[in-house]
C-alpha positions as CSV (number, residue, x, y, z in Angstrom):
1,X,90.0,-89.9,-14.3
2,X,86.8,-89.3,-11.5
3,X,85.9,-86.2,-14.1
4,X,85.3,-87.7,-16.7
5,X,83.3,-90.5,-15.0
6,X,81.0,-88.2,-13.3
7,X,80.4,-86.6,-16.5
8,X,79.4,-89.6,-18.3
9,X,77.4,-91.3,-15.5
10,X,75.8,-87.0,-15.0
11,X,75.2,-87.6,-19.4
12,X,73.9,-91.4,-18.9
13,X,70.9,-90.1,-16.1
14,X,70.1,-87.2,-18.4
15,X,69.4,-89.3,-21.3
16,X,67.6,-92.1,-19.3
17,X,65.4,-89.2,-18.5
18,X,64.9,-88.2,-22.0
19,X,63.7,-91.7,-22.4
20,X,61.2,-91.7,-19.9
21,X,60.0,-88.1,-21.4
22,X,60.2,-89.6,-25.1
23,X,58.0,-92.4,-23.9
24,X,55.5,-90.1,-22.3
25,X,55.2,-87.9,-24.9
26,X,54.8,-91.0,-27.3
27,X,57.4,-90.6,-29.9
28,X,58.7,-92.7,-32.8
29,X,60.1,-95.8,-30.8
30,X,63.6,-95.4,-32.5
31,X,64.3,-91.9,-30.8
32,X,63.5,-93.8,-27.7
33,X,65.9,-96.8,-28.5
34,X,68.6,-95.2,-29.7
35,X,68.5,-92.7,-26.9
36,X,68.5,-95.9,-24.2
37,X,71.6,-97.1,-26.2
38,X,73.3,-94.1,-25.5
39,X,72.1,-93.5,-22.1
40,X,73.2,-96.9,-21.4
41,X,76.4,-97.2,-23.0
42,X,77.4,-93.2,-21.0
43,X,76.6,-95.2,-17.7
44,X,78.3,-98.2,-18.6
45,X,81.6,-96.6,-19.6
46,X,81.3,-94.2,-16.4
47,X,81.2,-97.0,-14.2
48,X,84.0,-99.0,-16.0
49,X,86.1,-96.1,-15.8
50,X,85.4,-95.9,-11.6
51,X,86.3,-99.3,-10.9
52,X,89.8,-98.8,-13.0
53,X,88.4,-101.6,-16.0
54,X,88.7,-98.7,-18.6
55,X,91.2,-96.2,-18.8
């Protein structure tokens, strides 16, 4: 179960850096969203599934 969490938080802090790459480099504002969303949804669900919520 910790496997799969690291990966997905390790996934999440990759794409939050893509973000803040996207932004600098001043791409369309929807690559930059949608990447967020799934940045934040990878650390979301890697966290749930450390503190047991989601299995």
């Amino acid at each position: 179960m910790t496997g799969l969490s690291t990966i997905l938080i390790v996934v999440g802090l990759f794409l939050a850096g893509g973000v803040y790459s996207f932004h600098k480099q001043k791409l369309p504002t929807g690559v930059i969203a949608l990447l967020g969303i799934c940045s934040v949804l990878c650390l979301v669900a890697g966290v749930l599934r450390i503190q047991g919520i989601w299995e």
